[in-house]
PyMOL Python script that loads the backbone (N, CA, C, O; Angstrom):
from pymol import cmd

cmd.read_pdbstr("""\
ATOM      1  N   UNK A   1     -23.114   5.560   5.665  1.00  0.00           N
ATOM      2  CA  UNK A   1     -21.935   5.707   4.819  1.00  0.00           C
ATOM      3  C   UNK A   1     -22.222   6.581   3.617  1.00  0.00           C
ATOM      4  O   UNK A   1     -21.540   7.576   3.369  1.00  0.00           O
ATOM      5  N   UNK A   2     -23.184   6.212   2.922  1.00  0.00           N
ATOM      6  CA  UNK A   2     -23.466   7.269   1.647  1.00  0.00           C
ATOM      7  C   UNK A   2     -23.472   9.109   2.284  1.00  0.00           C
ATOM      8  O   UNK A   2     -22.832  10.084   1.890  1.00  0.00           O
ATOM      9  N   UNK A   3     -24.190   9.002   3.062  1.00  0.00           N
ATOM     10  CA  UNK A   3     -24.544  10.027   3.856  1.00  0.00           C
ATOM     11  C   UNK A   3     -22.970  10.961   3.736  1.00  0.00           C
ATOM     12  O   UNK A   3     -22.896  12.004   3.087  1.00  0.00           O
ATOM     13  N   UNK A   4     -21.744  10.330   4.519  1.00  0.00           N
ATOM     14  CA  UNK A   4     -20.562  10.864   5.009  1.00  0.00           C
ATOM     15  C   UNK A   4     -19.631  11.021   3.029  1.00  0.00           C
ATOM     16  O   UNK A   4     -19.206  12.050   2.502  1.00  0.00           O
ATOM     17  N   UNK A   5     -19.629   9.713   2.512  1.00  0.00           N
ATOM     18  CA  UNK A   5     -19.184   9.978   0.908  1.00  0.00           C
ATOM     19  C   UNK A   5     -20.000  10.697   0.244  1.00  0.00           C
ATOM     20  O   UNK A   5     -19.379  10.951  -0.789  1.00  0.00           O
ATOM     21  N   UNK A   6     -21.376  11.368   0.160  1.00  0.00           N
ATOM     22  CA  UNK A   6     -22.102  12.714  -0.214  1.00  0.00           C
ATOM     23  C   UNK A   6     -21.553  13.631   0.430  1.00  0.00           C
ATOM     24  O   UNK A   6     -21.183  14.416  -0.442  1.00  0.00           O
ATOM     25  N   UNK A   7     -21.240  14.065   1.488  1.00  0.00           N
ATOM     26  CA  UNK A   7     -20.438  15.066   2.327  1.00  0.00           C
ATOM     27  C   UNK A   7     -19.090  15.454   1.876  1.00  0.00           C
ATOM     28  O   UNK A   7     -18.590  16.566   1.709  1.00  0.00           O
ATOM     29  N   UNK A   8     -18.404  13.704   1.646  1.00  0.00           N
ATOM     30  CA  UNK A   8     -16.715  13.910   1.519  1.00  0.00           C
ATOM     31  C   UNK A   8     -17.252  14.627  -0.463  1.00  0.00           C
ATOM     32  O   UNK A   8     -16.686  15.702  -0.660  1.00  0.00           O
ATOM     33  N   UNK A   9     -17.879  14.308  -1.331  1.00  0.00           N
ATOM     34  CA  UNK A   9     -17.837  15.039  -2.407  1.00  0.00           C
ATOM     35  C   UNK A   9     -18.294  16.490  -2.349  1.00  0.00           C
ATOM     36  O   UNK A   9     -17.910  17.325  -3.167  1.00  0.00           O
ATOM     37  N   UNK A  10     -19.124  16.754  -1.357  1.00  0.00           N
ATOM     38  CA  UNK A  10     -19.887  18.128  -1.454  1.00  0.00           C
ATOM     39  C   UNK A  10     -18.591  19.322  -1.130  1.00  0.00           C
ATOM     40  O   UNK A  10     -18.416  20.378  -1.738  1.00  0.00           O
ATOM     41  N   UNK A  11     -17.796  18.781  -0.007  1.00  0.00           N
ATOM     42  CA  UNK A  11     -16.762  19.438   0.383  1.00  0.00           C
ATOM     43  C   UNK A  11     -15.258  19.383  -0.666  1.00  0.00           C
ATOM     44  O   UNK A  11     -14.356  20.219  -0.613  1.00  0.00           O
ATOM     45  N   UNK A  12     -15.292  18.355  -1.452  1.00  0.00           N
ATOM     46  CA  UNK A  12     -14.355  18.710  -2.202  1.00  0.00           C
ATOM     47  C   UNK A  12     -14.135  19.284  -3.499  1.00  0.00           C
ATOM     48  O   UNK A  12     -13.116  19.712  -4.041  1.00  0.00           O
ATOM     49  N   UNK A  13     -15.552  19.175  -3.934  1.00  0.00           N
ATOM     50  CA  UNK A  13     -15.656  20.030  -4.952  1.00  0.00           C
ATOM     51  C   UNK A  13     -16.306  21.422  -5.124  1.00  0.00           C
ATOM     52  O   UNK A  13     -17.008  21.930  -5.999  1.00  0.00           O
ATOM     53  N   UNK A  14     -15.525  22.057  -3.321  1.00  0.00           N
ATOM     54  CA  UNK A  14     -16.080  23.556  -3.017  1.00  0.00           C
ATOM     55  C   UNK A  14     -14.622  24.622  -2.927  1.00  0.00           C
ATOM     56  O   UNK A  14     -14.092  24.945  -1.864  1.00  0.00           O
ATOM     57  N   UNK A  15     -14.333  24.887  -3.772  1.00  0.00           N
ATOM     58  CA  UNK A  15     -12.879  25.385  -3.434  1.00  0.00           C
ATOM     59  C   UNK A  15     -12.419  26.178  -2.592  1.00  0.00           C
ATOM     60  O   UNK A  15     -11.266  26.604  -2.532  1.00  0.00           O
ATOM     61  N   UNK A  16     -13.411  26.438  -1.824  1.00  0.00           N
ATOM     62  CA  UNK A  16     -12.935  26.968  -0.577  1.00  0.00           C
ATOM     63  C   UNK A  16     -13.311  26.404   0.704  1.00  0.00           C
ATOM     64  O   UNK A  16     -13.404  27.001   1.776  1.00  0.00           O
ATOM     65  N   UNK A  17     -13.526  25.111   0.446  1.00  0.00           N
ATOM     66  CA  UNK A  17     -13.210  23.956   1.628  1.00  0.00           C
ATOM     67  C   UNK A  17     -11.860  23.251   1.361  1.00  0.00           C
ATOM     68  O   UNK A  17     -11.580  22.703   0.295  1.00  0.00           O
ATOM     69  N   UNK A  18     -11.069  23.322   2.423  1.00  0.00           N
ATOM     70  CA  UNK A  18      -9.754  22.190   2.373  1.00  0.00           C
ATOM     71  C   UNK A  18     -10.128  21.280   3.687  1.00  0.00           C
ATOM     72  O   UNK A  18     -10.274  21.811   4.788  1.00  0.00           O
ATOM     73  N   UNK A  19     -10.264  19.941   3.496  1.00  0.00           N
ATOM     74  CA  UNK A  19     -10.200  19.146   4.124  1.00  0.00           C
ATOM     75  C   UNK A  19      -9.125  18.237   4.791  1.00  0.00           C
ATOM     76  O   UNK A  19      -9.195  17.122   4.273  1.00  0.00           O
ATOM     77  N   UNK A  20      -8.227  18.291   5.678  1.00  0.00           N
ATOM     78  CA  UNK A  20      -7.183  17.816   6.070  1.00  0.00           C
ATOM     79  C   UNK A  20      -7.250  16.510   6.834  1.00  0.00           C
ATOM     80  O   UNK A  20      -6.516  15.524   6.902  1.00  0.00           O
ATOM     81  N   UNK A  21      -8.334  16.847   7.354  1.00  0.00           N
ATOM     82  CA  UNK A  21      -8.744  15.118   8.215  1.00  0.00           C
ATOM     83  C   UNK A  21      -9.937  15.091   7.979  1.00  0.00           C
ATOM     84  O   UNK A  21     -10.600  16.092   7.706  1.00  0.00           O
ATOM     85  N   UNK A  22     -10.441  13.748   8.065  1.00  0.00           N
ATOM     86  CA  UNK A  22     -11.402  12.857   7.903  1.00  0.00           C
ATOM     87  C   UNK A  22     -11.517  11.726   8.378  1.00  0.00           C
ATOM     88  O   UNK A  22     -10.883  10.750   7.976  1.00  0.00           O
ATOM     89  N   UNK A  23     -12.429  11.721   9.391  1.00  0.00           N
ATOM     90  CA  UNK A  23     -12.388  10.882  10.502  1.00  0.00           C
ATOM     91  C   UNK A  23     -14.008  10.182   9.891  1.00  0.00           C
ATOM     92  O   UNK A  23     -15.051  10.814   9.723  1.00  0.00           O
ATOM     93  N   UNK A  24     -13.766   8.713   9.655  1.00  0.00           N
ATOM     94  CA  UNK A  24     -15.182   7.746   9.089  1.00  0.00           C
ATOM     95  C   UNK A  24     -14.833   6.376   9.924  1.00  0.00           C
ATOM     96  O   UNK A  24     -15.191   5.278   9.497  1.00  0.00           O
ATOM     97  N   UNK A  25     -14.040   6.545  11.257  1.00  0.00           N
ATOM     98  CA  UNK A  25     -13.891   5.651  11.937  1.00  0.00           C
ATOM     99  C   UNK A  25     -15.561   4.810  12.780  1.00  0.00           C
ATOM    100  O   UNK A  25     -16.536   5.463  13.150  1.00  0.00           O
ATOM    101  N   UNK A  26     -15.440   3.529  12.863  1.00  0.00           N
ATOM    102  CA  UNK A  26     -16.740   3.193  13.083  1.00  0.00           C
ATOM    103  C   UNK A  26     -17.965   3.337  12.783  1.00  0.00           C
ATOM    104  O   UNK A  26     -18.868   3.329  13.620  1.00  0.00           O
ATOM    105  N   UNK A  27     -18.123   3.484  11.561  1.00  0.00           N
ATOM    106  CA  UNK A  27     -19.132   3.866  10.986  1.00  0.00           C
ATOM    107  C   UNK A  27     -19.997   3.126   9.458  1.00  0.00           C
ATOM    108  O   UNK A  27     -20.870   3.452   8.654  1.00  0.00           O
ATOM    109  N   UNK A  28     -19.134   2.030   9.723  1.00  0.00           N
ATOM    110  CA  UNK A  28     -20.219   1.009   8.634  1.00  0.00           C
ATOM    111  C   UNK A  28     -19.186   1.345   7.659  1.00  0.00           C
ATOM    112  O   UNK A  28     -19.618   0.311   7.148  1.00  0.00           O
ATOM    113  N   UNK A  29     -18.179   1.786   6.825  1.00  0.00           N
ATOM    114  CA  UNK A  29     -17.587   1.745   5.895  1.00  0.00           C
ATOM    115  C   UNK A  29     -17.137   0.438   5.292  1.00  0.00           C
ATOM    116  O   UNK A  29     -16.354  -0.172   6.021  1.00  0.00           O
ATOM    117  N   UNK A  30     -17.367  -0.024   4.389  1.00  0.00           N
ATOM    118  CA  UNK A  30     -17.527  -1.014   3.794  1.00  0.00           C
ATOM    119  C   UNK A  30     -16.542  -0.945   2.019  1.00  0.00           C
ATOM    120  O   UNK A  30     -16.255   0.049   1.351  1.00  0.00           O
ATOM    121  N   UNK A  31     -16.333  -2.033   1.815  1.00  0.00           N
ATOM    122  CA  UNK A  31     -15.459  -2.372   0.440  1.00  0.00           C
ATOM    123  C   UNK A  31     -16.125  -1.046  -0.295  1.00  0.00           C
ATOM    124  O   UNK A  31     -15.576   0.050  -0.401  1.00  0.00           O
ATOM    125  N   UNK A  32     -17.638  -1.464  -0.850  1.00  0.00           N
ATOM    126  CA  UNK A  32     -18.089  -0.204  -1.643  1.00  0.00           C
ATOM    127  C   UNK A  32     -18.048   1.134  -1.055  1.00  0.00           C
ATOM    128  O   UNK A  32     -17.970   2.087  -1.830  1.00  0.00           O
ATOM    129  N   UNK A  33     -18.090   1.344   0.224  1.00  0.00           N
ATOM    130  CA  UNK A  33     -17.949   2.850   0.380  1.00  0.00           C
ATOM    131  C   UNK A  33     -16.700   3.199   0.026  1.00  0.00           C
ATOM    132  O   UNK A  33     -16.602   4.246  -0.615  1.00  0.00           O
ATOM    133  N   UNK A  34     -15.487   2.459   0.330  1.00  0.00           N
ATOM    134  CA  UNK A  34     -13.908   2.719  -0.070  1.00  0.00           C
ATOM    135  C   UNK A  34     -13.960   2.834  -1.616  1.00  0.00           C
ATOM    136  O   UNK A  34     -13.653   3.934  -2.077  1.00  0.00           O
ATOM    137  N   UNK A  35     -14.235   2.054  -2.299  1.00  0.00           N
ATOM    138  CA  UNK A  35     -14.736   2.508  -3.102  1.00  0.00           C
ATOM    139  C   UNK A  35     -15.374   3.217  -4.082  1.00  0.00           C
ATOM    140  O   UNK A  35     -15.255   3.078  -5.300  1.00  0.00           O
ATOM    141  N   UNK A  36     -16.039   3.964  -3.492  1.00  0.00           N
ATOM    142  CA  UNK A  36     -16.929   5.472  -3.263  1.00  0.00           C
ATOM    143  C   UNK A  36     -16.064   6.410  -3.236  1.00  0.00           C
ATOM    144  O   UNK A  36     -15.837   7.260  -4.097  1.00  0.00           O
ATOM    145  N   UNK A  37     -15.434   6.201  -1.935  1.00  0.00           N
ATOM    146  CA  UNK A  37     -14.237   7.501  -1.347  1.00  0.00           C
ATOM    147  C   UNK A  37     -13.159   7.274  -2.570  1.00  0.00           C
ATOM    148  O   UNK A  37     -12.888   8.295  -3.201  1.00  0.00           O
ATOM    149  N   UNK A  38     -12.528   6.087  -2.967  1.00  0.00           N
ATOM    150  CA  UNK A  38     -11.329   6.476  -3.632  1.00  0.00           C
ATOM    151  C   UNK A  38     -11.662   6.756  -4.819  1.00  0.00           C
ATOM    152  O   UNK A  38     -10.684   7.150  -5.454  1.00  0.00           O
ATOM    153  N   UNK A  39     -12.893   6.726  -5.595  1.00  0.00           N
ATOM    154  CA  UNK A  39     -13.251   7.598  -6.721  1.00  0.00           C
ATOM    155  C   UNK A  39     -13.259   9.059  -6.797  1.00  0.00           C
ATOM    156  O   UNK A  39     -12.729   9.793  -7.631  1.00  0.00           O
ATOM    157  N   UNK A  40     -14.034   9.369  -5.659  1.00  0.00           N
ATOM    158  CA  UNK A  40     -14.211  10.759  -5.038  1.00  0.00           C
ATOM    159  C   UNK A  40     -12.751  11.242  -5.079  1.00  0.00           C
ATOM    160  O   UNK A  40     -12.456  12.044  -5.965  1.00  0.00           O
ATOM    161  N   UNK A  41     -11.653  10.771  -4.067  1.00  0.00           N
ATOM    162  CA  UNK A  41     -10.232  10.985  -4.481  1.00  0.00           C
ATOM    163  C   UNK A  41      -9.445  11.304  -5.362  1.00  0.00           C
ATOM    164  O   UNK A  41      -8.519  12.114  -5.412  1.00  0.00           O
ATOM    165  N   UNK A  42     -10.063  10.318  -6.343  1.00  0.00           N
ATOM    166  CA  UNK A  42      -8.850   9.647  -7.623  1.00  0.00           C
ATOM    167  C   UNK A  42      -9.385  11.159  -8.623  1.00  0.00           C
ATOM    168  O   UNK A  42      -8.489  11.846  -9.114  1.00  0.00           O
ATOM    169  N   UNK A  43     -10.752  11.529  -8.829  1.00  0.00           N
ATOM    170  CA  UNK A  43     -11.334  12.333  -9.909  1.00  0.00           C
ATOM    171  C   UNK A  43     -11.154  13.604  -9.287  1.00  0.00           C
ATOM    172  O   UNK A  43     -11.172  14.552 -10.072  1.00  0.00           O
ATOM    173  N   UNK A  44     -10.942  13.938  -7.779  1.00  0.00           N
ATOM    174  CA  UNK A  44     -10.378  15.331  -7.412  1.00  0.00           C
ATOM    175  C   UNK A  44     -10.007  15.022  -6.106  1.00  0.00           C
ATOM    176  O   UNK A  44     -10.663  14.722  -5.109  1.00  0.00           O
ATOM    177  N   UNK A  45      -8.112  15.236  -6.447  1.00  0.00           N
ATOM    178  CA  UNK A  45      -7.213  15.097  -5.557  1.00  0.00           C
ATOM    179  C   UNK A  45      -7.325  16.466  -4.730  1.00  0.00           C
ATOM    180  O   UNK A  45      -7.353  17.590  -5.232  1.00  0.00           O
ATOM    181  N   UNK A  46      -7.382  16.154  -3.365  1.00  0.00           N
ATOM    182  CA  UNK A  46      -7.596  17.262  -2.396  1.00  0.00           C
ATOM    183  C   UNK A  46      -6.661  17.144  -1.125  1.00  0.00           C
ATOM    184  O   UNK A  46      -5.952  16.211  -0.749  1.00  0.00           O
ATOM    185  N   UNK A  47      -6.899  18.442  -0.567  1.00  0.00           N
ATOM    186  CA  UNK A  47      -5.656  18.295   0.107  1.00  0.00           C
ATOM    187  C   UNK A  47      -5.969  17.604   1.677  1.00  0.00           C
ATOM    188  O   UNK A  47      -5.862  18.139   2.781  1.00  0.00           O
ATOM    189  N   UNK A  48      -6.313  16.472   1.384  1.00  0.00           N
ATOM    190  CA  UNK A  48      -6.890  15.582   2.485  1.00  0.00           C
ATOM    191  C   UNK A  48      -5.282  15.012   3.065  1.00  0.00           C
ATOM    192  O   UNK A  48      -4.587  14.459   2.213  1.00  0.00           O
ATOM    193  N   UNK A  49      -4.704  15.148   4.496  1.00  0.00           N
ATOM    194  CA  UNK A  49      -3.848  14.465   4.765  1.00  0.00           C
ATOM    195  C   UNK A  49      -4.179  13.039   5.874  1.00  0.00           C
ATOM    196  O   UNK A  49      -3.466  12.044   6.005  1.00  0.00           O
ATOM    197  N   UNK A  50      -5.112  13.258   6.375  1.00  0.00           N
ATOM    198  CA  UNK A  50      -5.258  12.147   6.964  1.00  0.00           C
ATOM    199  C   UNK A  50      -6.498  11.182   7.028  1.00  0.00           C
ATOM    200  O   UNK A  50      -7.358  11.570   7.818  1.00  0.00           O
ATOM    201  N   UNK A  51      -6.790   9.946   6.334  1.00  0.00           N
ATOM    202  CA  UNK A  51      -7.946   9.550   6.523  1.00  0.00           C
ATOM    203  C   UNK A  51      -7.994   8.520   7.864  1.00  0.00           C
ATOM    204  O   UNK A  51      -7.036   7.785   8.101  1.00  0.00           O
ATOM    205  N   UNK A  52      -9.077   8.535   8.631  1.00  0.00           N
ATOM    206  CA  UNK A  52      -9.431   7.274   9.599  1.00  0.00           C
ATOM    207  C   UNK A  52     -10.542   6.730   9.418  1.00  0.00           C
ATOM    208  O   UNK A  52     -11.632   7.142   9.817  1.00  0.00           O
ATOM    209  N   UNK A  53     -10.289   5.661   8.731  1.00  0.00           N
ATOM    210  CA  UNK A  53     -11.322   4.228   8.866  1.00  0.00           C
ATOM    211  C   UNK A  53     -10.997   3.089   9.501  1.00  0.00           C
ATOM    212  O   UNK A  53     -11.298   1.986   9.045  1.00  0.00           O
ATOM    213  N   UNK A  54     -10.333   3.268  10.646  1.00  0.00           N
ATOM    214  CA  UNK A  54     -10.749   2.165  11.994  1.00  0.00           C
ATOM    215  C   UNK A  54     -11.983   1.965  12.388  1.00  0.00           C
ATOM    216  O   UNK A  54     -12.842   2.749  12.790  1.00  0.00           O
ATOM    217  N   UNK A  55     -11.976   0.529  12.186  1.00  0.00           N
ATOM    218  CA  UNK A  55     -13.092  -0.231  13.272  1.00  0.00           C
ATOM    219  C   UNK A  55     -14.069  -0.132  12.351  1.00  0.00           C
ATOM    220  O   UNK A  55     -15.169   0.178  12.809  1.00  0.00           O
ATOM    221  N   UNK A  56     -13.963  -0.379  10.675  1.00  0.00           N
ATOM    222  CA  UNK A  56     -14.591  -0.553   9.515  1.00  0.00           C
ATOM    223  C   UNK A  56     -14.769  -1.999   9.111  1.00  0.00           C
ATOM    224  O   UNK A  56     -13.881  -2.821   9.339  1.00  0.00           O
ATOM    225  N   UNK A  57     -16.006  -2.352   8.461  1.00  0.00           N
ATOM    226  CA  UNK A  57     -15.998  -3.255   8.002  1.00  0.00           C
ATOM    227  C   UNK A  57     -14.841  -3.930   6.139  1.00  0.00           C
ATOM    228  O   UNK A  57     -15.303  -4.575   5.198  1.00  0.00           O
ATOM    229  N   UNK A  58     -13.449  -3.434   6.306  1.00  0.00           N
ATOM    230  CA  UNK A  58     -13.325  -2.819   4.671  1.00  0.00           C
ATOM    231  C   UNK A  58     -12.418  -4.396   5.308  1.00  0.00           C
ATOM    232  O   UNK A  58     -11.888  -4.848   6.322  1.00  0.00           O
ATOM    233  N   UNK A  59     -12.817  -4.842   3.461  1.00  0.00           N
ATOM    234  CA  UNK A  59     -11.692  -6.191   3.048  1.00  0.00           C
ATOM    235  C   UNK A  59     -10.773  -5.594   2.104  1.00  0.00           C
ATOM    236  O   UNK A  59     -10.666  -4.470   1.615  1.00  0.00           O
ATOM    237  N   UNK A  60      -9.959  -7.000   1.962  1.00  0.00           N
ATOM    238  CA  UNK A  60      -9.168  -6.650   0.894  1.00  0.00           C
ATOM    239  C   UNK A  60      -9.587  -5.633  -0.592  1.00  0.00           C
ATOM    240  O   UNK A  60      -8.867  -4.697  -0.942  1.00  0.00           O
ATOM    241  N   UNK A  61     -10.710  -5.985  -1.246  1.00  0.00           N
ATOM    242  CA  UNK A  61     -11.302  -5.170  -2.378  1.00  0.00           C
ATOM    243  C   UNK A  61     -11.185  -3.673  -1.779  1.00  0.00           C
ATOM    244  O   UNK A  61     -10.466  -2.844  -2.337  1.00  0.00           O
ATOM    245  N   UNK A  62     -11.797  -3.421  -0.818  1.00  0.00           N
ATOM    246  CA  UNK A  62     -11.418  -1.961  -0.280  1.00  0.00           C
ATOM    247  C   UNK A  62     -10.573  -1.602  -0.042  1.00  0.00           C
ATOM    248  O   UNK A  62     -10.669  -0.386   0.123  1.00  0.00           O
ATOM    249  N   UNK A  63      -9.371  -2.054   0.147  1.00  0.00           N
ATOM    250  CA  UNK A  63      -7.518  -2.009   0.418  1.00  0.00           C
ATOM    251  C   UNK A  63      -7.322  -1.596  -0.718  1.00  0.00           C
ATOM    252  O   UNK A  63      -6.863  -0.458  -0.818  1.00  0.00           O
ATOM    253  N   UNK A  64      -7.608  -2.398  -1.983  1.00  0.00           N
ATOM    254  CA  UNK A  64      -6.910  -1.730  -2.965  1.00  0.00           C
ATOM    255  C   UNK A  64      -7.765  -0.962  -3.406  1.00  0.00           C
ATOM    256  O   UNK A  64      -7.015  -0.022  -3.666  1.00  0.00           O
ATOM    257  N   UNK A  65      -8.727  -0.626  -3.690  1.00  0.00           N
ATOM    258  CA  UNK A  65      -9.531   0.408  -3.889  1.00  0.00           C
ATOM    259  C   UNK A  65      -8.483   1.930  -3.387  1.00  0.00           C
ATOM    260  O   UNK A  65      -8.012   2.771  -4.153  1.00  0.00           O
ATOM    261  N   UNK A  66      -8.355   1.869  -1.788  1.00  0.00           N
ATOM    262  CA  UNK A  66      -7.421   2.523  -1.916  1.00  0.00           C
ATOM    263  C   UNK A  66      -5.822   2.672  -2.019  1.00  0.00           C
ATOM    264  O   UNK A  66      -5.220   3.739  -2.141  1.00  0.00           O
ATOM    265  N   UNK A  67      -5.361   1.625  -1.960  1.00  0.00           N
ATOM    266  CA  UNK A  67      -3.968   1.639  -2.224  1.00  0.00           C
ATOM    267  C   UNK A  67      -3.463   2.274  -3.607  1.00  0.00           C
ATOM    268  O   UNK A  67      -2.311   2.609  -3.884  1.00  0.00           O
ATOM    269  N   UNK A  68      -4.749   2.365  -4.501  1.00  0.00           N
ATOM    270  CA  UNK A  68      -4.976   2.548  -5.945  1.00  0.00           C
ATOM    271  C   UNK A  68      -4.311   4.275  -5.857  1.00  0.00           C
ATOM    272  O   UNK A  68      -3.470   4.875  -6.527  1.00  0.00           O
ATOM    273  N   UNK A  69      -5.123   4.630  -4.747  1.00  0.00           N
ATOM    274  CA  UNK A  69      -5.004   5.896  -5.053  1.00  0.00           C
ATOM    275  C   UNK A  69      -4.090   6.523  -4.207  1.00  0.00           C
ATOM    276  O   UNK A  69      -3.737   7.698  -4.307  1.00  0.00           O
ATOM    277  N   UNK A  70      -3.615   5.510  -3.156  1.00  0.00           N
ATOM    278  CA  UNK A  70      -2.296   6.447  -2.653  1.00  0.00           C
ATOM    279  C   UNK A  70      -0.766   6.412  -3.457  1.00  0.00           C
ATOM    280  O   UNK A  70       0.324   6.779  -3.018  1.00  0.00           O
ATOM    281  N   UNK A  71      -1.146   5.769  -4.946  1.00  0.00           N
ATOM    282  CA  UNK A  71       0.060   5.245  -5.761  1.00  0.00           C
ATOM    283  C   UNK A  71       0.213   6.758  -6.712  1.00  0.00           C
ATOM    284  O   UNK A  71       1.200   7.322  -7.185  1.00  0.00           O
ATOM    285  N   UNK A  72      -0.966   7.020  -6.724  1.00  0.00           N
ATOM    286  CA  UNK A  72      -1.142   8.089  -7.648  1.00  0.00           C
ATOM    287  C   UNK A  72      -0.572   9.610  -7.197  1.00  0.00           C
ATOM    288  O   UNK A  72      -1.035  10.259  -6.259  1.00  0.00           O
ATOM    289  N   UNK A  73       0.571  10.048  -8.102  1.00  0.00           N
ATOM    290  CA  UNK A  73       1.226  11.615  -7.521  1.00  0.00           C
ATOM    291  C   UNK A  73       0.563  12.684  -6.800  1.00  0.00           C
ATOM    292  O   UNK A  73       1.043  13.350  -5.883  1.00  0.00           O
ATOM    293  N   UNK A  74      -0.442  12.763  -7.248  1.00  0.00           N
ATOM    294  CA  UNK A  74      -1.256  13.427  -6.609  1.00  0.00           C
ATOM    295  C   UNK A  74      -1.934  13.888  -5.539  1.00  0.00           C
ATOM    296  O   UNK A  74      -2.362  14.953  -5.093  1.00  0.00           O
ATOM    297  N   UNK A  75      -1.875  12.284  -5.164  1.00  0.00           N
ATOM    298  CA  UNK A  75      -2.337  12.140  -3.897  1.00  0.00           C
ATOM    299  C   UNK A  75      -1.675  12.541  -2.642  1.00  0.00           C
ATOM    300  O   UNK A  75      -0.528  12.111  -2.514  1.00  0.00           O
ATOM    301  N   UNK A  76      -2.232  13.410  -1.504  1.00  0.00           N
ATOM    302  CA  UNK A  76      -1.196  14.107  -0.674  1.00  0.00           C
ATOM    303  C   UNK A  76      -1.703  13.024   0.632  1.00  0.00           C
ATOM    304  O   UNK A  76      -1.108  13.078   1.708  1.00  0.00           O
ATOM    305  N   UNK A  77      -2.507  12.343   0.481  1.00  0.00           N
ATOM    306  CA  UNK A  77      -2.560  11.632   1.827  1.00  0.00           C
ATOM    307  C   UNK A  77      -1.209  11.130   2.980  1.00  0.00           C
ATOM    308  O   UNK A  77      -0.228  10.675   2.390  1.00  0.00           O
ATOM    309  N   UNK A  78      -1.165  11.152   3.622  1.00  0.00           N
ATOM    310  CA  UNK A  78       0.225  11.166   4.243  1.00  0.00           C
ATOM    311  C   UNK A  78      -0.079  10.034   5.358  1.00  0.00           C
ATOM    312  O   UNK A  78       0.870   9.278   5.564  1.00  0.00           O
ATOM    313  N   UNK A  79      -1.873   9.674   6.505  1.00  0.00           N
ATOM    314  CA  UNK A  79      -1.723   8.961   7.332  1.00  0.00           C
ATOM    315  C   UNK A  79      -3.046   8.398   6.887  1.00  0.00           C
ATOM    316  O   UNK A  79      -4.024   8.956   6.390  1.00  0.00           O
ATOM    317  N   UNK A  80      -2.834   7.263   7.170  1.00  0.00           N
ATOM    318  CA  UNK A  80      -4.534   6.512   6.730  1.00  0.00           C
ATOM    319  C   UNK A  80      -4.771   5.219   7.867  1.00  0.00           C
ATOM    320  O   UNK A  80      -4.459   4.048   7.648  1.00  0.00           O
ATOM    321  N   UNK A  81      -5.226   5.595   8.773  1.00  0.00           N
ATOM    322  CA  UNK A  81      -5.742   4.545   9.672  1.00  0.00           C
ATOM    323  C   UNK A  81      -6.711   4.120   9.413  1.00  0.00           C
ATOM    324  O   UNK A  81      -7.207   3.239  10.116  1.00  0.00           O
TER     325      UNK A  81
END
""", "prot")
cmd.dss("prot")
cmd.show_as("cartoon", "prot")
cmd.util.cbc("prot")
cmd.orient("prot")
């Protein structure tokens, strides 16, 4: 997981990467990695439209972690599995 949220920051703070999907399905994502990611998010909104974290370990704390940030204008996310 750190591995893929070092990646999701390396790519968004390259301005000539746009990231539209992001697929972290099955892959150990956990409360703190959501966590991770919706900081990464919240401090630079990108033009990410779809995230997938199916078949994650994420609880409630990680729900709102991101629900946090799909409240926020900015945010262009549009599908989040």
């Amino acid at each position: 997981l750190s591995l893929s949220i070092t990646n999701y920051r390396h790519f968004s703070y390259n301005s000539e990467c746009v990231i539209v999907l992001y697929r972290l399905n099955d892959c150990g994502v956990t409360d703190r990695g959501c966590a991770a990611l919706a900081s990464a998010l919240r401090s630079n909104p990108s033009h990410l439209r779809e995230l997938d974290l199916s078949g994650n370990k994420i609880r409630d704390l990680g729900v709102k972690s991101l629900c946090a940030v799909l409240e926020d204008p900015h945010c262009k996310l549009e599908i989040l599995l």
